[in-house]
N, C-alpha and C positions, 0 to 999 in steps of 0.2 A: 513506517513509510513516510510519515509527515515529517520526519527530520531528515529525509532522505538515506535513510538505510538501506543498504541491500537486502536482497534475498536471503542471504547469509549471516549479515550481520542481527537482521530479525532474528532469527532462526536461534541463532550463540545466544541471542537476548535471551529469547524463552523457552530453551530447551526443546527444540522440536527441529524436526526436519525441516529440510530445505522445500522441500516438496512440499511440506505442508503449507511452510508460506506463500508460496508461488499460488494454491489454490485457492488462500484466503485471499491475496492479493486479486485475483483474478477473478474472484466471487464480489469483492470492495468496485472490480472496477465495473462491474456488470451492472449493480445495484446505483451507483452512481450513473451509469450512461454512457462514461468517459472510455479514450481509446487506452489510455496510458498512462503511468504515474504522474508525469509530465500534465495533465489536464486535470487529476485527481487532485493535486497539491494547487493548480487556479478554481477551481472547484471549491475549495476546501478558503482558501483564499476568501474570494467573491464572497463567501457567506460567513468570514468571522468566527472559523474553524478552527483555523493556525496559527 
């Protein structure tokens, strides 16, 4: 997600469904706060993550 990979392209990464990244994705953006990758990756940014 922090090189900007899709859904999909995580997914081919590590062997797993599409769906399962969507829900980790979706759990990452929960626990962070943020609405969307878009905010996760200045999030990520701002503290020296990426």
């Amino acid at each position: 997600m922090a090189t900007g990979a899709s859904n999909r392209e995580i997914a081919r990464a590590l062997y797993v469904s599409e769906g399962t990244v969507k829900n980790h994705v979706s759990s990452v953006l929960t626990r962070l706060g943020v609405r969307d990758r878009t905010q996760a990756a200045i999030y990520a940014l701002d503290r020296g993550l990426a």
